[in-house]
N, C-alpha and C positions, 0 to 999 in steps of 0.2 A: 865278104867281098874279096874280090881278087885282087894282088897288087897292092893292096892297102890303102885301097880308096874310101869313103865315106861315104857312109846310104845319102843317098839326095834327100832323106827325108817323107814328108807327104804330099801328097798329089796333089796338085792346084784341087781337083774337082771331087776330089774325096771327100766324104762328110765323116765327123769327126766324131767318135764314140766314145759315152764316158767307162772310165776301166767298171769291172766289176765292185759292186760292194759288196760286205761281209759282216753278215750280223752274228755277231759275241754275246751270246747271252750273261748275263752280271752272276760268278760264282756265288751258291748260298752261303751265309753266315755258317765260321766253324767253330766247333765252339774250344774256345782257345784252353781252357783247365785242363782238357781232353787229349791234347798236341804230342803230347812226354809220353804219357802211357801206351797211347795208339802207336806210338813211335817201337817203343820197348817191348811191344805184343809182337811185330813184325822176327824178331829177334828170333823163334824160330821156321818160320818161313823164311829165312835167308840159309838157316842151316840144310832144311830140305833140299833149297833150292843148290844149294851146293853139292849134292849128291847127285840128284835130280841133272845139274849140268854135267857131271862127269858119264855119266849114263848118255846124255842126249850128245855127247862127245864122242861116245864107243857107238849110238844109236847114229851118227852120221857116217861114221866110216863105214861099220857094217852096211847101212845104207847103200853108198856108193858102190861097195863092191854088188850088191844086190841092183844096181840100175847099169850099171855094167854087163851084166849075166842077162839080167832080163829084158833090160830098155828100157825100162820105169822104176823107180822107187817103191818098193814092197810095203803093201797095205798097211800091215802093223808097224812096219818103223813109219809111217806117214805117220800115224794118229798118235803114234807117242810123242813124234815130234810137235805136231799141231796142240797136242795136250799142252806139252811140256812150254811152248811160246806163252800161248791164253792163260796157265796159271801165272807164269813170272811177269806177265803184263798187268794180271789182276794184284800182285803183291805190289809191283810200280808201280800202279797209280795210288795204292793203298797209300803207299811210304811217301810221293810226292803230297799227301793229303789233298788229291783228285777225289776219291771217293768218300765217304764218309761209314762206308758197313766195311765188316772183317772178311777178307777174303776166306774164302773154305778152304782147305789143305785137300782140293783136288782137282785131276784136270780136266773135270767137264764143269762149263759154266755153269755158276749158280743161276736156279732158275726165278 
């Protein structure tokens, strides 16, 4: 609002709508003996993925100069980058214990 006035609010003759809901399905039972290991298996998918980002580091610059040149982003730095997102999203939800299977150490989804 301009001047720093306050919305009037709603309209006399407005009928009034309730917000959206949002149904949360109830996470399955984890099995808790399991929590440490699954934890400590992540340990190297984190070194991968540490490589893995210095690459997808040099794969963005490169990038840029290639969308620069061309006017797009060069097909294969696309797909490595889209790899490189969906693996480190498949080891996050692994590590937040979202999922309960071992992510695969590559970057096309498991099927």
């Amino acid at each position: 609002m301009a001047d720093g006035q306050r919305s009037p609010g709603r309209v006399a003759g407005e009928a009034y709508t309730s917000p959206p809901g949002l149904d949360v399905t109830e996470p399955a039972r984890q099995r808790r003996l399991t929590v440490l290991p699954r934890l400590l298996l992540l340990l190297p998918h984190h070194v991968v993925l540490f490589f893995l980002h210095i690459a997808a580091v040099l794969t963005v610059i490169a990038g840029w100069f290639g969308a620069l040149v061309l006017g797009r982003p060069p097909q294969p730095v696309f797909r490595y980058l889209a790899g490189y997102l969906g693996y480190r999203t498949r080891v996050a939800a692994s590590e937040m214990l979202l999922v309960d299977r071992y992510p695969p150490f590559s970057p096309t989804p498991p099927s």
